[in-house]
Every structure is written in C-alpha cells, then in structure tokens.
C-alpha positions as CSV (number, residue, x, y, z in Angstrom):
1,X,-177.1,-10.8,-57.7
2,X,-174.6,-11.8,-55.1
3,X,-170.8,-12.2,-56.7
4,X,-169.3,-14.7,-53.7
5,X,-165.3,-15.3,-54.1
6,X,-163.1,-17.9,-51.9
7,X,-159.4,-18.1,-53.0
8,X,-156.6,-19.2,-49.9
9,X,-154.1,-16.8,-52.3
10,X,-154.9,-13.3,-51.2
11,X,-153.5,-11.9,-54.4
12,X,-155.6,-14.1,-56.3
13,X,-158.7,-13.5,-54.3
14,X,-157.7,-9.8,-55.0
15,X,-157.4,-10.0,-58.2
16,X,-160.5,-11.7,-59.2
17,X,-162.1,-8.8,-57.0
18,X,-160.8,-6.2,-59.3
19,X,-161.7,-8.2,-62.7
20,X,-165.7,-8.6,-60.8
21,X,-165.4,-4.8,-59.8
22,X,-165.0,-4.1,-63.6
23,X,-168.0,-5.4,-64.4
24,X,-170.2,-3.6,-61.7
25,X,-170.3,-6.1,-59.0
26,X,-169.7,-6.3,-55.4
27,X,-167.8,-9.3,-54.1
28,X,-167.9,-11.1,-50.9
29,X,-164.3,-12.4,-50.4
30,X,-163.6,-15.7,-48.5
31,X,-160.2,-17.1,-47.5
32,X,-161.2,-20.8,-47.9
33,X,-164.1,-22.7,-48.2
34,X,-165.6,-23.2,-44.3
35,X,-165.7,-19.6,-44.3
36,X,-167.9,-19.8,-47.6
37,X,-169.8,-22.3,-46.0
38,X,-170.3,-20.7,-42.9
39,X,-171.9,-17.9,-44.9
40,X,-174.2,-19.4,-46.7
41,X,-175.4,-21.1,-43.7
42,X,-176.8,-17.7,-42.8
43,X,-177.2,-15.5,-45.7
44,X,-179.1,-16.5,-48.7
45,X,-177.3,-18.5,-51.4
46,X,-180.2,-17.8,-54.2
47,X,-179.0,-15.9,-57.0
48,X,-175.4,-15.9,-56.2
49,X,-172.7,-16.6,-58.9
50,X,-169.5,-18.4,-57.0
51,X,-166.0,-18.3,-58.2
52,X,-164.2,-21.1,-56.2
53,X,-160.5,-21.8,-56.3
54,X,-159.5,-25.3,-56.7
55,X,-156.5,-26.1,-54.5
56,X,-157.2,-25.1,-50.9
57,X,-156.0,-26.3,-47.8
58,X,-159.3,-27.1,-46.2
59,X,-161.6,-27.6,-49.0
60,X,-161.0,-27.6,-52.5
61,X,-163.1,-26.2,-55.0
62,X,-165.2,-29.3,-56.5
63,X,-165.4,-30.2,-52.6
64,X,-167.1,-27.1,-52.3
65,X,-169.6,-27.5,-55.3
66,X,-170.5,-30.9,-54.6
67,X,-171.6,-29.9,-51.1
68,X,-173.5,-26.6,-52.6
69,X,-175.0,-28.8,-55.2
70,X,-176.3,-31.3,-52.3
71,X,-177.2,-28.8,-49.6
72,X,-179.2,-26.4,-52.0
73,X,-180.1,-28.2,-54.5
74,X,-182.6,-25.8,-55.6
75,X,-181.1,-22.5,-54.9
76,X,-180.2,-20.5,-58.5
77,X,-176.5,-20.5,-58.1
78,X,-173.7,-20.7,-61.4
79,X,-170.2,-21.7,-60.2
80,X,-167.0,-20.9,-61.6
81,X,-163.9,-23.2,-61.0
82,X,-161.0,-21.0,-60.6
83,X,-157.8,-23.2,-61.8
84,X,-154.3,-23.8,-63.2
85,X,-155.0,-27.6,-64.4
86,X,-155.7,-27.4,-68.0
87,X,-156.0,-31.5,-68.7
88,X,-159.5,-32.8,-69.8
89,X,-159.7,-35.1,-66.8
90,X,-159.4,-32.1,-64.7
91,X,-161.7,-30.5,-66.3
92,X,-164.6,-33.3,-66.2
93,X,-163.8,-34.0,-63.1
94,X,-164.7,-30.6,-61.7
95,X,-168.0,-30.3,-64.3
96,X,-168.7,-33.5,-62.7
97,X,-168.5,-31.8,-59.2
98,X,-171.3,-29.8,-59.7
99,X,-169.5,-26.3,-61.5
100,X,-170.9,-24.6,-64.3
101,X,-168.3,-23.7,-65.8
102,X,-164.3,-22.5,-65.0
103,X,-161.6,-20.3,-65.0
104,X,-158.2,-20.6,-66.0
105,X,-155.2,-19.3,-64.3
106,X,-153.0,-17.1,-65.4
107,X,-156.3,-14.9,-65.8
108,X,-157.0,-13.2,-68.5
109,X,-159.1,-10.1,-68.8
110,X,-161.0,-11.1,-71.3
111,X,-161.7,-14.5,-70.7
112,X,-163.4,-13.4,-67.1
113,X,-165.7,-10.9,-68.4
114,X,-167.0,-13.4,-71.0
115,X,-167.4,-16.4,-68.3
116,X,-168.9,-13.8,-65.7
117,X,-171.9,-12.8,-68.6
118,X,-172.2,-16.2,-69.1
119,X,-173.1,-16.8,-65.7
120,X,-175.1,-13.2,-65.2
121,X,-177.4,-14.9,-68.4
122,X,-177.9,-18.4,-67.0
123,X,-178.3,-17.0,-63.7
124,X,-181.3,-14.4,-65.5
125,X,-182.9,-17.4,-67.2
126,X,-183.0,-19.5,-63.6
127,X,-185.0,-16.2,-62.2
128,X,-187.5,-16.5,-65.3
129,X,-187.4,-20.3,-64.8
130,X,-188.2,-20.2,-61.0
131,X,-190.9,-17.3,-61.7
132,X,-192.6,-19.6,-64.2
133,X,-192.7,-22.0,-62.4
134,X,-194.0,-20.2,-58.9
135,X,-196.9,-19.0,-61.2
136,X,-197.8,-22.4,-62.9
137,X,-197.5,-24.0,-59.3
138,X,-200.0,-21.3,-58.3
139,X,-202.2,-22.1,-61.0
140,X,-202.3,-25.5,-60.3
141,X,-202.8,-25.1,-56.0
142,X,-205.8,-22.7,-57.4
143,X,-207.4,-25.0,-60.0
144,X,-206.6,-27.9,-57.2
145,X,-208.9,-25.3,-54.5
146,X,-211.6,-24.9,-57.2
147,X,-211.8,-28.8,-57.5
148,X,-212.0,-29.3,-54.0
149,X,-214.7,-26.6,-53.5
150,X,-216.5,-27.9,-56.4
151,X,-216.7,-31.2,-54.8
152,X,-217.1,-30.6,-51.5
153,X,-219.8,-28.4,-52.1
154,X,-221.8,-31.4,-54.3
155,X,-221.0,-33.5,-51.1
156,X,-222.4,-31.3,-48.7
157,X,-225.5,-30.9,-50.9
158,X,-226.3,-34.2,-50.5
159,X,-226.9,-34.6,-47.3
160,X,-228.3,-31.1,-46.8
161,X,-231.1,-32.1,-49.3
162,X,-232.7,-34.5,-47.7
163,X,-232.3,-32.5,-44.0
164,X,-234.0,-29.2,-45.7
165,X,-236.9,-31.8,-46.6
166,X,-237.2,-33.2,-43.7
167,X,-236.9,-29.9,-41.7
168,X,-240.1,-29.0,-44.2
169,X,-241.9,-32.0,-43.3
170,X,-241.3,-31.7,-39.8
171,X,-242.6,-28.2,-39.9
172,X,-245.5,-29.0,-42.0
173,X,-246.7,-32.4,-39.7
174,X,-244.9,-31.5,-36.4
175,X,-247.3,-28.9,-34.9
176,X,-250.5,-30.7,-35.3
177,X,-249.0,-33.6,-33.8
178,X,-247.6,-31.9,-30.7
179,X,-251.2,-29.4,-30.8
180,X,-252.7,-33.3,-29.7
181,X,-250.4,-33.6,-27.1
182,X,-251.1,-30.3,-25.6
183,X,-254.7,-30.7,-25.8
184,X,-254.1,-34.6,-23.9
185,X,-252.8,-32.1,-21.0
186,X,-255.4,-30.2,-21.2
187,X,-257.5,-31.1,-17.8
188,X,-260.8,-29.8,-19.7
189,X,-260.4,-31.2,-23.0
190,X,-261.9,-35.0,-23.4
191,X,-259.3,-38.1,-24.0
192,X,-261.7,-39.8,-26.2
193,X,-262.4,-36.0,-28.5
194,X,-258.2,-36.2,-28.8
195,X,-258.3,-39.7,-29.8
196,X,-260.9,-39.0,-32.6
197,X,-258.5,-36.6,-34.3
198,X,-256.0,-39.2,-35.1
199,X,-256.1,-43.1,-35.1
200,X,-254.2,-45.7,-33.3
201,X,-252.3,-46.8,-36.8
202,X,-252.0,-43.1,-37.8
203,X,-250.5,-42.8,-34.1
204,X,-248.0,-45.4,-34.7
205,X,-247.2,-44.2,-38.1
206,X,-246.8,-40.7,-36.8
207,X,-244.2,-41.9,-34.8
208,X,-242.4,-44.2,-37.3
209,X,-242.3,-41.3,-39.3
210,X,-240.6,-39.0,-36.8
211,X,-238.5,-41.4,-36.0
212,X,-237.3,-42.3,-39.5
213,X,-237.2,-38.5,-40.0
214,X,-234.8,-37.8,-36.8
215,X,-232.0,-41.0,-38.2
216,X,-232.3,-39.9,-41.5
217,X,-230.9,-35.9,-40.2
218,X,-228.4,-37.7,-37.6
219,X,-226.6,-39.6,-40.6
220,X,-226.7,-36.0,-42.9
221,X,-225.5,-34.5,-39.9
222,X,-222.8,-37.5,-39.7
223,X,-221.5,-37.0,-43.2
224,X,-221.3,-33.8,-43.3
225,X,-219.1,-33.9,-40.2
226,X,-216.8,-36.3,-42.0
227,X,-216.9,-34.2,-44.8
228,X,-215.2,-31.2,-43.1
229,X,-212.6,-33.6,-41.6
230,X,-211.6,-35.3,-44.7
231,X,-211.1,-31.8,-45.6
232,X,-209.4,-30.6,-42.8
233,X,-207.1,-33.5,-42.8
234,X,-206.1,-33.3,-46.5
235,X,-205.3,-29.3,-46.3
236,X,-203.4,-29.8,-43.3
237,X,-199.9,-28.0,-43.7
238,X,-198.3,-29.1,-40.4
239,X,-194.5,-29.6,-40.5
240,X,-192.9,-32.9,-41.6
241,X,-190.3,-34.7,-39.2
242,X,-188.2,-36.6,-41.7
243,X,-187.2,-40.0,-40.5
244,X,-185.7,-43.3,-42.0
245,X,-188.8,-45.4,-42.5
246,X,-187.9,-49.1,-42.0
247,X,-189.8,-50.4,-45.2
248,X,-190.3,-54.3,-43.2
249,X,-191.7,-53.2,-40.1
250,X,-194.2,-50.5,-42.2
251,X,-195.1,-53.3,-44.4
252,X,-195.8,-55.2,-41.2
253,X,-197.9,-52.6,-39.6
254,X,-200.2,-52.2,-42.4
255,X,-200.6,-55.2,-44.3
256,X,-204.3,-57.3,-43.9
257,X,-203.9,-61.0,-43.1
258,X,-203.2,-63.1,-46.1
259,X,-201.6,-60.3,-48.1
260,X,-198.4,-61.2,-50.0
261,X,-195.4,-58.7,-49.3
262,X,-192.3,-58.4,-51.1
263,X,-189.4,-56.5,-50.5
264,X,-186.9,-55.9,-53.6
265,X,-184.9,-53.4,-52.0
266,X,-182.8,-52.8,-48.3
267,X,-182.6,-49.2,-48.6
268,X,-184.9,-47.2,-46.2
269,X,-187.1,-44.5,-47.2
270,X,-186.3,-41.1,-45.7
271,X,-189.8,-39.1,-45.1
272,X,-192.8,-38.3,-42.6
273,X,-193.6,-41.4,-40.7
274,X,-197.2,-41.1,-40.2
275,X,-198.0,-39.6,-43.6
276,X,-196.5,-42.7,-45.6
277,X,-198.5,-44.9,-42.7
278,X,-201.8,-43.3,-43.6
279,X,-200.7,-43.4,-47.5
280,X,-200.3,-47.2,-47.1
281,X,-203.2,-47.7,-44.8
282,X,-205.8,-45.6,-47.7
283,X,-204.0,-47.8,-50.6
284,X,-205.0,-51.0,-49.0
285,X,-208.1,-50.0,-47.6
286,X,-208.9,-49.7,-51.3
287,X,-207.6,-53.0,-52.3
288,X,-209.7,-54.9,-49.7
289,X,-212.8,-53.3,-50.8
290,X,-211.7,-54.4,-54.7
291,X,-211.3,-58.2,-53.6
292,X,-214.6,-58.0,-51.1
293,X,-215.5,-60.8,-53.5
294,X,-211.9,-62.8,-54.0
295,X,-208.7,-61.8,-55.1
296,X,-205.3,-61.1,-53.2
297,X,-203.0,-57.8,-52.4
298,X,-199.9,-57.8,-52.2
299,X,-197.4,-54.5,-50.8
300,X,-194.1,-54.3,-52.8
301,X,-191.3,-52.1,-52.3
302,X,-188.3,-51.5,-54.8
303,X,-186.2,-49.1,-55.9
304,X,-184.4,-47.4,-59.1
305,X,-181.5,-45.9,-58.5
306,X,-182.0,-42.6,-57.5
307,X,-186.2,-43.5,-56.6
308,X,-188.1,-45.8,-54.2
309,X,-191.4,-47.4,-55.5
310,X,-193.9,-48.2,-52.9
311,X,-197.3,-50.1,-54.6
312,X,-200.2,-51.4,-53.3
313,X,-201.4,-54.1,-56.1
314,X,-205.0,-56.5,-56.0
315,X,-206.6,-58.7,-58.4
316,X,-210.0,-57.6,-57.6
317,X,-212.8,-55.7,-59.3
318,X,-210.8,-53.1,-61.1
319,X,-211.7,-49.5,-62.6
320,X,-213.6,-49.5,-65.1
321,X,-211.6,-47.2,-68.1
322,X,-214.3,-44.5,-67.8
323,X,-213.9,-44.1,-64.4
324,X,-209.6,-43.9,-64.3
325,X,-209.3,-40.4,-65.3
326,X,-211.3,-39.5,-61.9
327,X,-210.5,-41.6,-59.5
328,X,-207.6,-38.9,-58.0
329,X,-210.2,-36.3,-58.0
330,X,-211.1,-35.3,-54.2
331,X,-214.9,-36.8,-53.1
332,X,-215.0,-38.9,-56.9
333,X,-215.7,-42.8,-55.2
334,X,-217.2,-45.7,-57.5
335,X,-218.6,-47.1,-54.3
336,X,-221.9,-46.8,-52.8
337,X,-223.5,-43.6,-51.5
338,X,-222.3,-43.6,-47.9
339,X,-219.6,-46.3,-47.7
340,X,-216.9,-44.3,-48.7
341,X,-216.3,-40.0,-49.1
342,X,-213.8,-40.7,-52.0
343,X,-211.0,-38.8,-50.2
344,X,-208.4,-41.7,-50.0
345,X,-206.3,-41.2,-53.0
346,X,-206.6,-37.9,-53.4
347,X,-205.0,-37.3,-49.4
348,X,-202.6,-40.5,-51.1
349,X,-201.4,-38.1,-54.0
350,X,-200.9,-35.2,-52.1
351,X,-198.9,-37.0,-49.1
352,X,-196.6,-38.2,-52.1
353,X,-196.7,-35.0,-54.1
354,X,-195.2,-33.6,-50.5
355,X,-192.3,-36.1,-50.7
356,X,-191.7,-34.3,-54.1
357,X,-193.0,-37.3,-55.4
358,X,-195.5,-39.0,-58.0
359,X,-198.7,-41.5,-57.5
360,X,-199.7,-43.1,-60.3
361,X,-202.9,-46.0,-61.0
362,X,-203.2,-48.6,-63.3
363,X,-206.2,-50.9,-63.6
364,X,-208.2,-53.1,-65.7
365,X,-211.6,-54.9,-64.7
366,X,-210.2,-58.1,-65.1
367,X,-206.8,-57.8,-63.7
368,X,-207.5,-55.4,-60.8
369,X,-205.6,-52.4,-60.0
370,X,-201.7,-51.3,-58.9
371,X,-201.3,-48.1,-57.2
372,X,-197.7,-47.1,-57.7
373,X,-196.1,-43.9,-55.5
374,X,-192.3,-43.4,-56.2
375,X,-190.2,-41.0,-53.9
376,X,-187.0,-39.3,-55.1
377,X,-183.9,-40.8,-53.1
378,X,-181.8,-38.2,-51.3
379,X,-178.1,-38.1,-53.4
C-alpha cells in the first residue's frame, strides 16, 4: 500500500512522515498538490491512502480530492484531510469534496494512528471488493462465452444439416448421372443405348434436382458466413474514440420515414460514435419489422440527472411474455428461419454494457415494445 503526503509546511509534511513511519509505512512527500498530481499521472494511484493538507497555495486539499475522485474514479484510494478548521461546515464541506475522512491539526499521536487503520481497513475491504468483483465479472464473460458457443453452434448446425444431406445425395445420384455423360462422349458407345438408361422427364428432373441441391448449399454456405461475422463483430474489442454525440443529428441519421422523434434533453452524449449508430440502427431495425403490419416508432432521448436514456419504442406486434426472458440471448430471434440471425440486441446490450451502461425491454402483444439503453453521465 502506497502512503502519499502533500503538505506546503515542511515541518508539517515532516511530521506526518514520522507519525506514518511509526506505523511501518513509507511515505512519498509532496510540497503541494501539482506535484501530487504530476505523480499520479505516472505512477499508479490504486491502493494508495492520501493525506492532503487543506490550505495550499496552489491547490487546496478538497481541490485536490475532487479532482482524484473525478479522474480515478475507480482507483482504491482513502483520503485524509489534514486541517486546523474544526467547524461542521468545514468539515462537510471537505467530506463533500470527496475525502474519507480527516485530520486535525495540532496532531496528536494517537488520533493519527487510529485514522491511518481506519484507512489500512477500508483500503483491505476495497482489495476484497475489487477481487470479488474481477472474479464475478469473469464468471459472467465465461457463462456469456458458453452462451454464445452454445448458440452459435445450434446455428451452424442448421445449415450444415441440410449441406451434409445434400453432399449424401449428391454422392449417392451424382456419379451415375455424370457415368451417362461419359459414356455420350464415348465415340463407340450408341446415343440411343445412353438415352434408354434415363428418360427425357427423368433428364429434366435430374437437373431440377441438382440444381435445387446446388441453391440450397449456396444459402447454408451464406448463413453460415454471416454467422461467423455476427460473431466477429459482436467480440470485437477495438478501441473506443469517445466523442460528444449530437443526439439531433443521430436521431436524424437513423430514423425511418414517418417515425416520431422527440428530444427531452440538450445535453450530448459523450461515447463511440459508430457503436451508438449501429445500437440505434439494430433497435429500429427491430421496430420496423414489429409494425410490418401497422404501427408507429418513435426515437426519444432524455435524461436523469446524472444518466441519458436513449429508446427506441413501436406499437407493433410485441413479445409475447414467454419469449421476453430470451430475446437478449445471442442467435434467440422470434422471426422466421432465415430473415434474421437474432444477433441485434444482443451486439445492442453489449455496445451499452461498454458505455458502463444498461439495456433494458419492455413489451406487451398489444402495446408493442420500448427498448430503453441508459448511459451514465460523466460528473
């Protein structure tokens, strides 16, 4: 665990050196807060308890914790307010910057050993916190793997099915026809002898057959090319590039003709560009489909304080109730074999669960359906 001190007092700074010494740490010492800063900017910040003096010149200590707090927002860090003031106000004010928890000045021997356990403890619970949580997040990428495979493996079945059977009756049928064909070559074999083996309709039916046979393995061959890109376009990891997504000119790119939009909110949505595009362009993609046979969509946009909601609503066909629990699974589709793969919500969910974000649907057959995805707002 890192012990990080900034004091502009160097007899202060000193002295809070000595009382961390004491307890078996090694202190970094800072003589204001850009040098802090400038710090943490390369070394890690995880795992560090900070004592931060108040009243600097440059930066003053709930400065400092406020930009900690925003910057690493997720790092394990426990910061101590180093101060003289003593008045409630002062106090919340500083809890209300961000610190854990403070130190009074004059210091007092005592009082610093029992702060600086409080903060080793809370630091050790983070740790089992974040370790938790790494292993349920494994669990869940695993179980999430296992889904996938499970249904991309009953997708690819499909279609290799009927190409194995076809491959049999090819090999079964396909020599005899092409042995007549090689014996039509044949300069000493008789035209009319060939033409006894096989009619003029069985000809013609041969060939239907074959031909039949050859569109059927094209489409297998088809889907299970789409198949593997669905796949490789929902496990793709590449970077984001986080930009300030004007929400009326997305809404204008991807809304159908006739669709209602309405925008509830003037903030902009700070994310990957092309991901929320594809998001928005699966979401109503669905919603045409549900109102094939009447019904409107409308795109809405408004936000909660410290979310955005995007949603993509119609008052078409619905879910039926048995079929809600599935319809985030990857390959699950209510829709024809062979219109759809019954990938679009599930890339949907995951482009939003990248945002640190949450996708959820709501549908009834008579009312239609509202996917809602809501995005956390940067503080």
């Amino acid at each position: 665990m890192k012990v990080l001190i900034v004091d502009d007092s160097a007899v202060s700074r000193e002295h809070l050196a000595f009382f961390c010494r004491e307890q078996g740490f090694s202190p970094v010492l800072f003589d204001n807060g850009q040098q802090l800063l400038d710090w943490i900017n390369v070394q890690s910040i995880e795992d560090a308890l900070l004592l931060l003096d108040w009243e600097m010149p440059d930066i003053e200590g709930p400065d400092l914790c406020r930009r900690i707090r925003n910057d690493f927002p997720d790092a394990a860090t426990y910061l101590l307010l180093v101060t003289a003031r003593a008045s409630s106000e002062d106090l919340a004010e500083g809890l209300g910057a961000g610190a854990d928890d403070y130190i009074t000045k004059p210091f007092d021997a005592m009082e610093i050993s029992a702060r600086l356990a409080v903060g080793v403890r809370t630091l050790a619970l983070r740790r089992k916190l974040n370790q938790a949580n790494a292993k349920r997040f494994a669990a869940e990428r695993y179980a999430g793997v296992g889904q996938l495979a499970a249904g991309a493996a009953h997708e690819i079945n499909n279609p290799l099915g009927f190409l194995k059977s076809n491959l049999s009756f090819l090999q079964d049928n396909l020599p005899a026809s092409l042995g007549l064909l090689q014996r039509a070559l044949d300069p000493q074999e008789s035209i009319e002898a060939v033409r006894s083996e096989m009619s003029r309709e069985q000809i013609l039916e041969t060939i239907d057959d074959f031909s039949d046979l050859m569109s059927e393995m094209s489409l297998g061959v088809e889907r299970v090319s789409a198949i593997i890109k669905a796949l490789k376009n929902f496990s793709d990891q590449l970077p984001h590039k986080y930009v300030d997504i004007q929400l009326p000119q997305l809404f204008a790119s991807v809304a159908p003709p006739n669709a209602k939009i309405s925008l509830q909110t003037t903030r902009s949505l700070c994310a990957d560009g092309p991901q929320i595009k594809e998001l928005l362009e699966a979401l109503v993609e669905n919603a045409l489909w549900a109102t094939r046979d009447g019904g409107d969509v409308e795109l809405l946009a408004y936000d909660r304080g410290s979310e955005i909601l995007l949603e993509v609503r119609d008052t078409g066909c619905g879910i039926a109730p048995e079929n809600l629990e599935r319809v985030l699974d990857p390959f699950f589709t209510t829709r024809p074999v062979g219109e759809a793969i019954g990938m679009g919500l599930s890339k949907a969910q995951a482009i939003v669960r990248n945002h640190g974000g949450s996708l959820q649907v709501t549908s009834h057959p008579e009312s239609g359906t509202r996917v809602s995805c809501e995005f956390p707002l940067e503080s």
